[in-house]
N, C-alpha and C positions, 0 to 999 in steps of 0.2 A: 504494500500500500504506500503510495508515496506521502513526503508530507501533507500538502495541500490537502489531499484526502483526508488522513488521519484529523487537520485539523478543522474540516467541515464535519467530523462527527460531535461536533461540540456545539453544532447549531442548529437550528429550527429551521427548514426552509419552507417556503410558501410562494407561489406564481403568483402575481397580481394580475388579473384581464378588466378589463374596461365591463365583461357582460357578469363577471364575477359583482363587480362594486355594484351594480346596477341591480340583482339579485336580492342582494344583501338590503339596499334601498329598500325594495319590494314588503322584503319577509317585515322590517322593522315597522312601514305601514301596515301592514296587515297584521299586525298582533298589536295594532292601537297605538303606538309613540304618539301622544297628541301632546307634549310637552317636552321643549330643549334642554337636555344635558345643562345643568348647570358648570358654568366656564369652558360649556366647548364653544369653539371657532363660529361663528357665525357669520362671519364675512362671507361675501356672494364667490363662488368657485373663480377661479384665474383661468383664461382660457390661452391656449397658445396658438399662435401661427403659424400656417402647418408651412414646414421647410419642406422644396423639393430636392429630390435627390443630389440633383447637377448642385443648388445651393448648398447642401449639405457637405457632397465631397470636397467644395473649394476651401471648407473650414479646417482649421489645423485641427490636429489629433491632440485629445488631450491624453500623450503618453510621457512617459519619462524622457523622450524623445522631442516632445513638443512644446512650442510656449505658444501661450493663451494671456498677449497683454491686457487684454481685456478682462480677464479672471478676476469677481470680486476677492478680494484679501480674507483671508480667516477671521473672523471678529473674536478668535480667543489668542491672537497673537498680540505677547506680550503679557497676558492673564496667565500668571502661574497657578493658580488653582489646588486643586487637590489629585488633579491626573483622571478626575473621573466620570469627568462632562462630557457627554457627546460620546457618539461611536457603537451606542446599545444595541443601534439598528446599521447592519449593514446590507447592500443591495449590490447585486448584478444583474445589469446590462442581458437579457438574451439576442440582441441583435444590435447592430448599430445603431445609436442614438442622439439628438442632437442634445448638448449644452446650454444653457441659459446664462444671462446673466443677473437675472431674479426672476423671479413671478412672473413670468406673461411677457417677460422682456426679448431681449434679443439675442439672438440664436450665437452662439460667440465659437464654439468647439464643435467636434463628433468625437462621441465615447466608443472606441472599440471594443468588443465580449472578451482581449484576451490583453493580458500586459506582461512580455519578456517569455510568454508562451504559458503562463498560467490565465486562469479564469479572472476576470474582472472584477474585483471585489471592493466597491468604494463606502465607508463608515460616513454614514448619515449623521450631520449635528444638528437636524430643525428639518422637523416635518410640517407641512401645512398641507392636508387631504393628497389631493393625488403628486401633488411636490414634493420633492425632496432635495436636502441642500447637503450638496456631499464636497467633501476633499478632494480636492485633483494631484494626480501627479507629474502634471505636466509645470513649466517655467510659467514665470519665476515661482521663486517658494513662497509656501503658504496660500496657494490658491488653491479659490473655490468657485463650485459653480452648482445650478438647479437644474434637475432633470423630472421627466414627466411621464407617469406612467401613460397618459395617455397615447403617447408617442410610439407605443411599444411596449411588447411583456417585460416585465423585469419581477427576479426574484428575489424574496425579504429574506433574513437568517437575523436572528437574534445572537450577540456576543457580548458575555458574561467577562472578557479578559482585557485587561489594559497591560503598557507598558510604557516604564517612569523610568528615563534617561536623567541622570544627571550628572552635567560633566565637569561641575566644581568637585561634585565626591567624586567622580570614579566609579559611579552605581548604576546597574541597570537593577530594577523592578517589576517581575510578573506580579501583577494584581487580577484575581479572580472573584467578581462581587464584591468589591471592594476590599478584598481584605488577600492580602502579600503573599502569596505560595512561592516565593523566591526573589532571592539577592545576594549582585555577586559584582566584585571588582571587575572595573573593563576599565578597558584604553580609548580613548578619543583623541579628537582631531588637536593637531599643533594650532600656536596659536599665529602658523604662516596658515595653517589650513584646518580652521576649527571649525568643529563639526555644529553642521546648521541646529538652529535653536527653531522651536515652534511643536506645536501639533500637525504631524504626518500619521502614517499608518503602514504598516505591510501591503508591499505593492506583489512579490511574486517569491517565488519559493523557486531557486538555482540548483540543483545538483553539478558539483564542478566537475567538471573533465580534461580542464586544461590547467587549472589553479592549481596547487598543491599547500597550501598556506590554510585551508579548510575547505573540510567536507559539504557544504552548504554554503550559499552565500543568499541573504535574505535583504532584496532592495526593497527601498523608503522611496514613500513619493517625495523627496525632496534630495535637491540637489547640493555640491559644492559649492558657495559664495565667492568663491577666491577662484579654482580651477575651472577651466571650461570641460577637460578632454580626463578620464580616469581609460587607460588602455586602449584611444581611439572610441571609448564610449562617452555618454554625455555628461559625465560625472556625479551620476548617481550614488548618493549616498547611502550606504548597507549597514544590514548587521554582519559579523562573518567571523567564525574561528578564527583560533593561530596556534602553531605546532607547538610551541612553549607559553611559558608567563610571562616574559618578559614585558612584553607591551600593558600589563595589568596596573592602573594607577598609575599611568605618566600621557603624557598627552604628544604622541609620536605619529598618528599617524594622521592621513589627509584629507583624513572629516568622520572615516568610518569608526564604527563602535566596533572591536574585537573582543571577542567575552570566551568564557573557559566553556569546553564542550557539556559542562554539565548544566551550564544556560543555554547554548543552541539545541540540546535537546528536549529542553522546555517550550522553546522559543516554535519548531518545528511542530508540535502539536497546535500552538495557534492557528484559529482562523482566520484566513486572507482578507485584508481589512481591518483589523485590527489598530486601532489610537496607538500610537507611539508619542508621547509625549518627552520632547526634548526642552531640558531646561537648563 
């Protein structure tokens, strides 16, 4: 079973279809709802403007490959928090989809179904009915953008796990329901090439075949600030072993987190999608 696998056994999935929500409408009139949810949303639905395909393809890709200047900014960038806002609900993509750049606004990206060769997995921080406002991993960092079911199927999964970077300690943190099943010394980025701060998430799950420095290597939707190019790639920032300790508690390397195999192996049961919270 590979990771990715192993680590969507930890989640709820659910298809969303447009005749599905429309159902579900139905049954709640029909069993009498004559009375609004106290503090639900009442605001009139957001409607989109349907993109044609030819508009759709000339948009950039929002991958770790792409930038999206247009991408509203994270609004928990710079909130250090408690690590544990946002990310409950993650969603993928089953076909290609356009981007927003809010509510009802303008078409800005296309989200692809796969990133690095795994499944698309982007952690929702703000739902509004059929809206969702997810993390991108596309340029610059910290971008975000809204997608719509109505556009296309996309599947829900619920995630129970956070992860808490901090690179004044030298600590990464699994949190599961809020409370810490693991922490361990890592290495971070120098301070010619420190590693990006913000709310990111698990973008894909690497099996190496060429690297020998570890077994896995686990990219982050967010890039290096300083580098443009990591091996001819677009400087993707990861999690990812190392053969020894050495790099544990010093800030050596050129943005990525390296942690002992007894946290990649924690790390590798996560759900793709997954909040990483770098502070």
């Amino acid at each position: 079973m590979t990771p990715a696998a192993r680590g969507q056994t930890a989640i709820r999935n659910r298809v969303l279809a447009l005749c599905a929500a429309a159902t579900l409408t139905l049954l709640a009139a029909g069993c009498g709802q004559d009375a609004i949810d106290e503090g639900a949303d009442t605001r009139p639905p957001v409607t989109t403007r349907p993109v044609d395909l030819a508009a759709l393809a000339a948009l950039p890709e929002a991958t770790t490959f792409g930038v999206v200047d247009s991408a509203p900014t994270d609004a928990a960038l710079g909130d250090a928090g408690d690590g544990t806002a946002g990310g409950d609900l993650v969603i993928r993509p089953e076909e290609e989809l356009p981007v927003y750049d809010t509510e009802g606004g303008e078409a800005i990206a296309r989200l692809p179904v796969t990133q690095l060769g795994s499944p698309t997995w982007l952690p929702v921080v703000e739902q509004r009915g059929d809206w969702y406002h997810v993390l991108l991993p596309s340029k610059p960092n910290n971008s975000s953008g809204w997608l719509n079911a109505a556009d296309g199927a996309v599947t829900e999964a619920t995630n129970a796990f956070r992860v808490i970077v901090d690179v004044d300690e030298f600590s990464l943190a699994v949190l599961e329901s809020g409370t810490e099943i693991g922490r361990w010394t890592v290495g971070v980025g120098s301070s010619e090439a420190p590693t990006p701060l913000g709310r990111t998430f698990l973008l894909a799950s690497i099996e190496e075949t060429v690297s020998e420095f570890s077994r896995y290597t686990l990219p982050l939707g967010t890039h290096s600030e300083v580098l443009e190019t990591y091996s001819d790639g677009p400087a993707t920032v990861a999690i990812h072993g190392w053969p020894d300790e050495t790099p544990f508690g010093t800030e050596t390397s050129d943005g990525c987190v390296r942690v002992p195999d007894a946290a990649m192996d924690l790390l590798l049961t996560l759900p793709l999608g997954t909040v990483v919270d770098i502070r």
